[in-house]
Biopython code that builds the backbone (N, CA, C, O; Angstrom):
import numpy as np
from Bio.PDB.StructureBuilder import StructureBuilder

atoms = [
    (1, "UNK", "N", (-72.159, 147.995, 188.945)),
    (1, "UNK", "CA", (-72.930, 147.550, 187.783)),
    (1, "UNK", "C", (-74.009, 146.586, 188.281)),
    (1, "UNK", "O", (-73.938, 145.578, 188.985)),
    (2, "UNK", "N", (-74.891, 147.129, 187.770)),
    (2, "UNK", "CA", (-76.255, 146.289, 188.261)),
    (2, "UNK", "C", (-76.000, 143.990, 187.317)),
    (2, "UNK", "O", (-75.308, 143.566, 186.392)),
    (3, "UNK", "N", (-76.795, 143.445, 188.089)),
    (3, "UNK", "CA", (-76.472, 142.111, 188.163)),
    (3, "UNK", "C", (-77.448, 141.889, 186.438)),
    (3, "UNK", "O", (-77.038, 140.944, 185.765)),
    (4, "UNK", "N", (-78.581, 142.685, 185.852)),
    (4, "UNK", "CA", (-78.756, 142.708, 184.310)),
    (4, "UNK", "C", (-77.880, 143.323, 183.757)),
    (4, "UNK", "O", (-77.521, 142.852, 182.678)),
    (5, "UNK", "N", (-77.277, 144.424, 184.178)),
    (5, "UNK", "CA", (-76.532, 145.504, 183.144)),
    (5, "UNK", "C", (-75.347, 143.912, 182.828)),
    (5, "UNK", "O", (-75.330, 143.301, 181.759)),
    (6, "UNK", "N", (-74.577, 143.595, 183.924)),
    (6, "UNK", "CA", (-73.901, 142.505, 183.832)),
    (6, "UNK", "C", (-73.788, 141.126, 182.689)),
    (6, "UNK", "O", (-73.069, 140.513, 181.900)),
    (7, "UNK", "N", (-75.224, 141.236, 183.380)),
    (7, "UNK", "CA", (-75.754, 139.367, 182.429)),
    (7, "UNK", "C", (-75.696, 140.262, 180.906)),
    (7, "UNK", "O", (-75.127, 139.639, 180.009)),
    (8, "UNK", "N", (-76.004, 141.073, 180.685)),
    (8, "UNK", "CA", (-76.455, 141.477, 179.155)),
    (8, "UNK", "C", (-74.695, 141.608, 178.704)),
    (8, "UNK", "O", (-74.316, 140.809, 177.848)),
    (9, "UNK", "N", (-74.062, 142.215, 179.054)),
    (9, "UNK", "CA", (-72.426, 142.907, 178.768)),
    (9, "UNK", "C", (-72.155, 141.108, 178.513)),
    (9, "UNK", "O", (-71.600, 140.914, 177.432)),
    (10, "UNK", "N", (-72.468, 139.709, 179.364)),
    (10, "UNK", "CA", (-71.457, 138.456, 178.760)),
    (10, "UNK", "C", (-72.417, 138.103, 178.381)),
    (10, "UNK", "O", (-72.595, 137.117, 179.097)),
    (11, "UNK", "N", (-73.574, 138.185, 177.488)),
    (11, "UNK", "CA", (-74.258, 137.533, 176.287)),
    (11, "UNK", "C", (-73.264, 137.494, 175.232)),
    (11, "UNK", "O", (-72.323, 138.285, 175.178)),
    (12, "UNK", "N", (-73.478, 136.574, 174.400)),
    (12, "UNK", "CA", (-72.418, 136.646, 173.430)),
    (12, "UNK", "C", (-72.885, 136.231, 172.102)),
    (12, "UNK", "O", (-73.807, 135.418, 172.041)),
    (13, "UNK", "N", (-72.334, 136.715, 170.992)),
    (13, "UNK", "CA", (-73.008, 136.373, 169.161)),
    (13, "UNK", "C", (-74.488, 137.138, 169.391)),
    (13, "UNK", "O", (-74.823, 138.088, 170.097)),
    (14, "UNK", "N", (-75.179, 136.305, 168.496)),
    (14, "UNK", "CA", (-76.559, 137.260, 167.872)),
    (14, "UNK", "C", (-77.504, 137.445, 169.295)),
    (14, "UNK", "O", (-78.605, 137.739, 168.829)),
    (15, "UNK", "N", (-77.619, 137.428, 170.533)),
    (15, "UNK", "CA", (-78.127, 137.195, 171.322)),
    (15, "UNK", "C", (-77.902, 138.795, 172.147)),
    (15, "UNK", "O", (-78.919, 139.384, 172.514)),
    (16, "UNK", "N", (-76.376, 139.492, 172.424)),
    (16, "UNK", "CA", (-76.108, 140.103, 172.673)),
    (16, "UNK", "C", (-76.472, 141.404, 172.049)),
    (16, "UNK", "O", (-75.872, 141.779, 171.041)),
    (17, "UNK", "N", (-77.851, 142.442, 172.833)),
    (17, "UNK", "CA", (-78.124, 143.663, 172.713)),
    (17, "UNK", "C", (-77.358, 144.918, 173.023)),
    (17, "UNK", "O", (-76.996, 145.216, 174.161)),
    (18, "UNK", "N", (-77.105, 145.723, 171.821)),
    (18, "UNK", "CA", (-76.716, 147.019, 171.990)),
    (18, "UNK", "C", (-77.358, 148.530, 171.848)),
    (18, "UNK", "O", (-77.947, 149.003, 170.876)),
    (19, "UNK", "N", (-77.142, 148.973, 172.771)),
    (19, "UNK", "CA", (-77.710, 150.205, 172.901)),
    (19, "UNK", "C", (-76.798, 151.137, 171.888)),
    (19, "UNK", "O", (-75.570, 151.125, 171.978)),
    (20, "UNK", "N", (-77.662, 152.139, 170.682)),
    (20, "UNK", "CA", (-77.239, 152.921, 170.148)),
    (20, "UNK", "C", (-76.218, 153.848, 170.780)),
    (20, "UNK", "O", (-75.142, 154.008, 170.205)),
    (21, "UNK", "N", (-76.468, 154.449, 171.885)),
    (21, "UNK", "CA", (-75.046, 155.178, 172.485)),
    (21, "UNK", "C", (-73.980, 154.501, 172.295)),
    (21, "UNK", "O", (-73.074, 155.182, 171.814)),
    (22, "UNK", "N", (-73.640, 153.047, 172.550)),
    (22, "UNK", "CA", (-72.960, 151.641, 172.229)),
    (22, "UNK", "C", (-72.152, 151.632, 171.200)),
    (22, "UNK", "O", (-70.926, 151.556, 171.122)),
    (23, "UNK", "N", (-73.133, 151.735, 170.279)),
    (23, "UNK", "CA", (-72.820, 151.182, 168.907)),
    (23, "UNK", "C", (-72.055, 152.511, 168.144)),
    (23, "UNK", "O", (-71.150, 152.464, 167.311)),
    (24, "UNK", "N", (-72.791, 153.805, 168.764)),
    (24, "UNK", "CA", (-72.217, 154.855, 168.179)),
    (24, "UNK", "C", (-70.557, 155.487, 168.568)),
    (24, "UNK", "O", (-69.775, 156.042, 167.796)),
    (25, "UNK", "N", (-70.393, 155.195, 169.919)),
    (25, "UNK", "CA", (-68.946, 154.623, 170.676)),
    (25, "UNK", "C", (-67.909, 154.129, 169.999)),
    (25, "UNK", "O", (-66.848, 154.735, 169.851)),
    (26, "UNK", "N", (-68.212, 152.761, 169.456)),
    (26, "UNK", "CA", (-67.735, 151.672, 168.631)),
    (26, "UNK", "C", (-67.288, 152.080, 167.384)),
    (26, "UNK", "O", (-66.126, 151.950, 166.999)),
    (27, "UNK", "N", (-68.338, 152.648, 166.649)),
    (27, "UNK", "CA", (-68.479, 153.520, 165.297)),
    (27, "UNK", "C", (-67.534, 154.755, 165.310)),
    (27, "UNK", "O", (-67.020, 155.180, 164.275)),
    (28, "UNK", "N", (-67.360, 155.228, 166.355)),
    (28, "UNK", "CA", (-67.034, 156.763, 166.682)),
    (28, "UNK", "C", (-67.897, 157.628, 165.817)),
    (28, "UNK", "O", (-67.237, 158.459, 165.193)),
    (29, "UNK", "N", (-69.056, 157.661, 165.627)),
    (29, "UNK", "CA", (-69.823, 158.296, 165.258)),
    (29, "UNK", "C", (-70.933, 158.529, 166.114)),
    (29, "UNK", "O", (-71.525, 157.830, 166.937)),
    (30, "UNK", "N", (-71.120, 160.260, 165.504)),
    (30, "UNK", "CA", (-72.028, 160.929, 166.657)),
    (30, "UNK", "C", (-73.620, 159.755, 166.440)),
    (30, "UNK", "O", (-73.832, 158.968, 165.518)),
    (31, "UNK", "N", (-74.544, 160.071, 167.729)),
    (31, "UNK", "CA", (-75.399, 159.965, 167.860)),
    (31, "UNK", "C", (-76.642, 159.995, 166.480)),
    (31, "UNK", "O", (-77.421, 159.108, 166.131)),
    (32, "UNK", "N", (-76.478, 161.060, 166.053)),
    (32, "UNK", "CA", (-77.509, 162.082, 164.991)),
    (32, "UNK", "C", (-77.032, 161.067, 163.405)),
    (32, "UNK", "O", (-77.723, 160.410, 162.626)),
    (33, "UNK", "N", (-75.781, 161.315, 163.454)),
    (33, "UNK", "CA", (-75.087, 160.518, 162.223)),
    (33, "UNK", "C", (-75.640, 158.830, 162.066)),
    (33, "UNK", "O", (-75.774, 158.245, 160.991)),
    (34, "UNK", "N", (-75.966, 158.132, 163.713)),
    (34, "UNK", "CA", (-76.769, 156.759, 163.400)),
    (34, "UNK", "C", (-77.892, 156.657, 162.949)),
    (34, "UNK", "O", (-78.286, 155.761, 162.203)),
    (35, "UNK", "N", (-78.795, 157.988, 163.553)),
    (35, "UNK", "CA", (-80.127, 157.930, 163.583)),
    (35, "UNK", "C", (-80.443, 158.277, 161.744)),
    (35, "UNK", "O", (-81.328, 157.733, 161.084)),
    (36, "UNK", "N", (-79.375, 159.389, 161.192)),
    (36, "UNK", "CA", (-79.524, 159.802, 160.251)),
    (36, "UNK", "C", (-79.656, 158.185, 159.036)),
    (36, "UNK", "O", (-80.582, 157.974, 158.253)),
    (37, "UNK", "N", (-78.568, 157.395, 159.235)),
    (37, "UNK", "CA", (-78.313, 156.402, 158.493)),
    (37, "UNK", "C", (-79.648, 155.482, 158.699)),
    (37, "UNK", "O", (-80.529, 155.276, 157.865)),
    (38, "UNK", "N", (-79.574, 155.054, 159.846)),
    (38, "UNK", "CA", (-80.995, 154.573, 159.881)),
    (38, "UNK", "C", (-82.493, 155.626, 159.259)),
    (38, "UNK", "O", (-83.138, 155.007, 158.413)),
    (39, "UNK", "N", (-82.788, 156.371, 159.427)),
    (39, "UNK", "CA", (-83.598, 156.866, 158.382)),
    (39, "UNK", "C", (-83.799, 156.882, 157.286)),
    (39, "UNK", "O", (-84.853, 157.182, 156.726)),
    (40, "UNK", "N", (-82.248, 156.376, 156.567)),
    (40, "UNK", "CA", (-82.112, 156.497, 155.056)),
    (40, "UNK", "C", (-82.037, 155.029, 154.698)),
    (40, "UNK", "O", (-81.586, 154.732, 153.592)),
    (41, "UNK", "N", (-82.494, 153.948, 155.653)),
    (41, "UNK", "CA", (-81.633, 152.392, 155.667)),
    (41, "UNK", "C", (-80.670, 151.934, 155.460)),
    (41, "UNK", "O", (-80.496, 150.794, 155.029)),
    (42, "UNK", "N", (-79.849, 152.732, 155.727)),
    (42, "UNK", "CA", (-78.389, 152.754, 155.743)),
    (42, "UNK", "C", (-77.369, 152.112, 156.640)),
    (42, "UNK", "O", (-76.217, 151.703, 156.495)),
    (43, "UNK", "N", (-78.371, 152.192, 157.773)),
    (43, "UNK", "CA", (-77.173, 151.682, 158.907)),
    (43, "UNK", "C", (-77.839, 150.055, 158.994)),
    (43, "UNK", "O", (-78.508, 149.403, 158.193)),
    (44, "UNK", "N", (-77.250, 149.729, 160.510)),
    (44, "UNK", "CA", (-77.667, 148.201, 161.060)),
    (44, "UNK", "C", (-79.418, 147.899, 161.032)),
    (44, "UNK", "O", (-80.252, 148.773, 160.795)),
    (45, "UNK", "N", (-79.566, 147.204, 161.178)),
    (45, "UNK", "CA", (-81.228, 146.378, 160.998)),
    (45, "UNK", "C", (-81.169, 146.652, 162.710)),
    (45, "UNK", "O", (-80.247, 146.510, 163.513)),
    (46, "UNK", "N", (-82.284, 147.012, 162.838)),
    (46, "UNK", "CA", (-82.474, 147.485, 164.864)),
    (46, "UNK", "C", (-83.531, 146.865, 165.358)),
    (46, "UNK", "O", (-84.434, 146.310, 164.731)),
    (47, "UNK", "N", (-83.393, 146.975, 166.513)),
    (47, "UNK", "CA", (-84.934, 146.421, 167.277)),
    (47, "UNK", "C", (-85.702, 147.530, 167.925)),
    (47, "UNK", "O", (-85.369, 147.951, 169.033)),
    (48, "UNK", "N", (-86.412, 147.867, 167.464)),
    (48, "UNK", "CA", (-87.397, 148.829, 168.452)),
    (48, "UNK", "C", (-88.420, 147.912, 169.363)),
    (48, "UNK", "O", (-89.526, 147.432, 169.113)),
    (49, "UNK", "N", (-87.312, 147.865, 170.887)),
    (49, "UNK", "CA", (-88.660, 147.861, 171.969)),
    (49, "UNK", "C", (-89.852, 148.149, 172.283)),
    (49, "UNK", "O", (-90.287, 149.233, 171.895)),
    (50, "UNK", "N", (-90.743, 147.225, 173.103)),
    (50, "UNK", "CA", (-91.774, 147.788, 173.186)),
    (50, "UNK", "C", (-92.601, 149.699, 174.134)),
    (50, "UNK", "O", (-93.629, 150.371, 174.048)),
    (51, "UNK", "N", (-91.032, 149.735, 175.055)),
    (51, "UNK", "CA", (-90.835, 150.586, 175.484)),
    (51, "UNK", "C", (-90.178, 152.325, 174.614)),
    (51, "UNK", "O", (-89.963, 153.430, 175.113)),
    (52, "UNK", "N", (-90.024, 151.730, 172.949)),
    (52, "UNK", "CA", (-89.711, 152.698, 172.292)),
    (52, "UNK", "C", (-88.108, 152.875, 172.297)),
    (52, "UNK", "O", (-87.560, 153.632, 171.496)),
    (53, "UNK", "N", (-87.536, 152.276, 173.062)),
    (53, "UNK", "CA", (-85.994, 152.226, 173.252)),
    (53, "UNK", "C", (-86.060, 151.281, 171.867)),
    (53, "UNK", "O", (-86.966, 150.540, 171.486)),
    (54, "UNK", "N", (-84.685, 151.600, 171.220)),
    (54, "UNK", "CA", (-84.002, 151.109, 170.283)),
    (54, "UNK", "C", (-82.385, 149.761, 170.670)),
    (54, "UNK", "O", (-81.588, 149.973, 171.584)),
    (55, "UNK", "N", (-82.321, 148.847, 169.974)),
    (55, "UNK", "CA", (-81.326, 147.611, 169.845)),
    (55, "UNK", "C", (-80.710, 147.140, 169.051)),
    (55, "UNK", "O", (-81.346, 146.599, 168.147)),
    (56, "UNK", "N", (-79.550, 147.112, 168.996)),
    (56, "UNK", "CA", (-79.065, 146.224, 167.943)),
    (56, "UNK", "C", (-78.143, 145.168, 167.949)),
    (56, "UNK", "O", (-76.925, 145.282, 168.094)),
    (57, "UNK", "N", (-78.879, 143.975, 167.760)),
    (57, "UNK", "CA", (-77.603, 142.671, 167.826)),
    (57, "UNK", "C", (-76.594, 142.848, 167.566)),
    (57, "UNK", "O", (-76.483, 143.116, 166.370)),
    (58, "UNK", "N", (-75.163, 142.842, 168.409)),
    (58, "UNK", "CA", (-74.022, 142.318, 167.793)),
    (58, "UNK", "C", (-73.895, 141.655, 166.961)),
    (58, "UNK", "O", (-72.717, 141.772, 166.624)),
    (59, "UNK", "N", (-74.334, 141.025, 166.397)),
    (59, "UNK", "CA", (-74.057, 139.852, 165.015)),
    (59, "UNK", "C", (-74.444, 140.646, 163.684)),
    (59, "UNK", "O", (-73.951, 140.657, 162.556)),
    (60, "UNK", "N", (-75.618, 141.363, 164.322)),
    (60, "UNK", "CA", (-76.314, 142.662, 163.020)),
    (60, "UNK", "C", (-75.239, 143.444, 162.976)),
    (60, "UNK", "O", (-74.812, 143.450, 161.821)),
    (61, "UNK", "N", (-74.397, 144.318, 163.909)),
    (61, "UNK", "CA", (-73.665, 144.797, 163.637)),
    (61, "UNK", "C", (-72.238, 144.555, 163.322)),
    (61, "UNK", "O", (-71.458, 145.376, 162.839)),
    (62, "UNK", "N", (-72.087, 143.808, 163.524)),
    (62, "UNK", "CA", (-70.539, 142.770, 162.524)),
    (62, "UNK", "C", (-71.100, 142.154, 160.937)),
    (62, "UNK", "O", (-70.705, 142.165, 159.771)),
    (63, "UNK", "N", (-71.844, 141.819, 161.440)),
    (63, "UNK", "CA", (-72.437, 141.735, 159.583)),
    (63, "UNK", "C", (-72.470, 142.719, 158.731)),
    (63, "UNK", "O", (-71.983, 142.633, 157.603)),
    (64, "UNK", "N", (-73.261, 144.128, 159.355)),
    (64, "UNK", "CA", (-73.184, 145.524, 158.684)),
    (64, "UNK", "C", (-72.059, 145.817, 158.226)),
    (64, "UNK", "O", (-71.836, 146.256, 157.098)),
    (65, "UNK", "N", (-71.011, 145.512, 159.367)),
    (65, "UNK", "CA", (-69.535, 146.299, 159.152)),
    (65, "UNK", "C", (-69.188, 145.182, 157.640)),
    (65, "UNK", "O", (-69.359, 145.574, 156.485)),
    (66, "UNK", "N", (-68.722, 143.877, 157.984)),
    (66, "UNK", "CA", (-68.236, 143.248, 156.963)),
    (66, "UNK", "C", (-68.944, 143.881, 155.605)),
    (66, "UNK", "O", (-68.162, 144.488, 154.874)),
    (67, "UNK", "N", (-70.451, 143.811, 155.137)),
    (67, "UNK", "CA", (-70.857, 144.369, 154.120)),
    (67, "UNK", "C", (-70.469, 145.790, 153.603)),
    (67, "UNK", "O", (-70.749, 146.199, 152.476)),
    (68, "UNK", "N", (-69.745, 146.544, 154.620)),
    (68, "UNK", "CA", (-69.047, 147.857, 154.567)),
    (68, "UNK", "C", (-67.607, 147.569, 154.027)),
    (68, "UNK", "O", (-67.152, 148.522, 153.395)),
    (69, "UNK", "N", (-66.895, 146.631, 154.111)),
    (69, "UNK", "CA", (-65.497, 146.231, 153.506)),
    (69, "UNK", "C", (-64.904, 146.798, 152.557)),
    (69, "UNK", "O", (-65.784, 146.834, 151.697)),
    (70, "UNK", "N", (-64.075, 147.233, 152.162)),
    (70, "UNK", "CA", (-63.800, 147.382, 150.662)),
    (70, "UNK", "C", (-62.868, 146.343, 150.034)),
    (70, "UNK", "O", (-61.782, 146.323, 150.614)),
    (71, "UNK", "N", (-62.947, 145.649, 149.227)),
    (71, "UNK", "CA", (-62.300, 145.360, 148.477)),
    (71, "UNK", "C", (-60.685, 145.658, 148.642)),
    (71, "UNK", "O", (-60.396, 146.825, 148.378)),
    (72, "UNK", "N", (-59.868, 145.035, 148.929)),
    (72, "UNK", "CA", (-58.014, 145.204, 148.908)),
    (72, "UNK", "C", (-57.882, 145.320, 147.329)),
    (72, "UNK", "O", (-56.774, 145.455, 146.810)),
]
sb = StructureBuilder()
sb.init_structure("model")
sb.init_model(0)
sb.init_chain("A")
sb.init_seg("    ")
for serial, (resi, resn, name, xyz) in enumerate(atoms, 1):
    if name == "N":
        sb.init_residue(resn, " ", resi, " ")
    sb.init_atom(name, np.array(xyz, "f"), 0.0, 1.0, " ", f" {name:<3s}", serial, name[0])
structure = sb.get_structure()
């Protein structure tokens, strides 16, 4: 593992970037199914790089999930 791939994996809270393959892992949801949600604003709030690569804070995505909760 490269010495960035590294530093980025122990960032930690809102600071820490995830790559959609990542997040879709996590989710267990396909690829197409994130992109789909995001099209509809459905999914997490993202960062589009200046390189066109896509991000999403850990903190964005624990927030998403909690707002996903249901009710007990």
């Amino acid at each position: 593992m490269s010495a960035a791939k590294a530093q980025q994996r122990n960032l930690t809270g809102s600071r820490q970037l995830l790559k959609i393959s990542e997040v879709c892992e996590e989710l267990d949801v396909a690829e197409s199914t994130f992109y789909d949600w995001r099209a509809k604003n459905r999914g997490p709030r993202c960062i589009k790089l200046p390189n066109g690569s896509v991000r999403i804070r850990r903190a964005e995505l624990e927030r998403w999930l909690e707002t996903r909760e249901e009710a007990a």
